[in-house]
C-alpha positions in Angstrom: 0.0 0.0 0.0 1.4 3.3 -0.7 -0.3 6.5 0.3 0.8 10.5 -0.1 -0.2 13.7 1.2 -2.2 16.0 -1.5 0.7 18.6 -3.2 0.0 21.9 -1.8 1.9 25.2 -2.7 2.5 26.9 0.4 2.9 30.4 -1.0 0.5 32.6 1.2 2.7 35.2 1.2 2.4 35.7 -2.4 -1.0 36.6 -2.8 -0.5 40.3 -2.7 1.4 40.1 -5.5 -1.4 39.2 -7.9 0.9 36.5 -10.1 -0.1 34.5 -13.1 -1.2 30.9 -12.0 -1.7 27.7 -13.8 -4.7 25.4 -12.7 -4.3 21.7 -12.7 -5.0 18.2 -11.7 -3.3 19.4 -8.1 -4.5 22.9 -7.7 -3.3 26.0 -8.8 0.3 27.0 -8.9 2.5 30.1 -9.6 2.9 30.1 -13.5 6.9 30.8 -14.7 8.6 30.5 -18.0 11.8 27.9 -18.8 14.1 30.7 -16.6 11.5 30.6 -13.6 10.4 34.3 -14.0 6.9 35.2 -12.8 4.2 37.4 -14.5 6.2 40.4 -12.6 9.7 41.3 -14.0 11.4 41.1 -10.7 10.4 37.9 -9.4 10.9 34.5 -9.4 10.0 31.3 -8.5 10.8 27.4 -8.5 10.2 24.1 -6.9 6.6 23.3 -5.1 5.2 26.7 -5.4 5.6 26.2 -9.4 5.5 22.2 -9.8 2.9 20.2 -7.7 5.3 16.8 -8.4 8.9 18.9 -7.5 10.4 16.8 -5.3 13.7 17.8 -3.6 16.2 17.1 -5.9 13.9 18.6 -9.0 13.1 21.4 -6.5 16.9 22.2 -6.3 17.6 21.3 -9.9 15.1 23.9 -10.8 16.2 26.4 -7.7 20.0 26.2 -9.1 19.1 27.5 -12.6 16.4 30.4 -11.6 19.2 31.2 -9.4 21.4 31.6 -12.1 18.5 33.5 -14.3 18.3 35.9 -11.2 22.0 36.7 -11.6 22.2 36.9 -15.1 19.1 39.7 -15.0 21.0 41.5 -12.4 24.7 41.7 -14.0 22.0 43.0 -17.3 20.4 45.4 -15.3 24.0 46.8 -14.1 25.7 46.9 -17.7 22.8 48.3 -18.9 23.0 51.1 -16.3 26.9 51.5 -16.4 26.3 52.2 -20.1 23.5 54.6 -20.2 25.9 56.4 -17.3 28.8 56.3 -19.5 26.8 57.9 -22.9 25.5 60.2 -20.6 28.8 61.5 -19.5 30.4 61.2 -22.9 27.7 63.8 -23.8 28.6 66.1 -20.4 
């Protein structure tokens, strides 16, 4: 006999921020593209709150490269700061 808990997303303290969700055979869960980015431009998400059947190691798999989306949107976000700093003090 095997028996397992109903998958859950325990992401309450989302709510506020009015995300895209994805209904399915489990509930409803935060909805992401292949990088793990939200409906919102600055967040994003992985694991349960995204995949009812994430277990750990998928959970981490999946952690580990919308970690590495995160970073690479950040170093983006600098260079493309840096450079509209430098072409505005080129003009100057």
């Amino acid at each position: 006999m095997f028996t397992a808990g109903r998958p859950r997303a325990h992401d309450g303290l989302l709510e506020n921020l009015d995300l895209e969700r994805t209904e399915g055979a489990f509930g409803s869960f935060l909805t992401v593209d292949e990088l793990g980015r939200t409906s919102s431009p600055r967040v994003w998400a992985a694991g349960n709150v995204v995949d009812a059947m994430a277990n750990v190691p998928v959970a981490v798999g999946a952690g580990s490269m919308t970690g590495a989306a995160v970073n690479m949107a950040l170093v983006a976000e600098e260079f493309d700061a840096a450079a509209a700093a430098a072409r505005t003090d080129a003009r100057a």
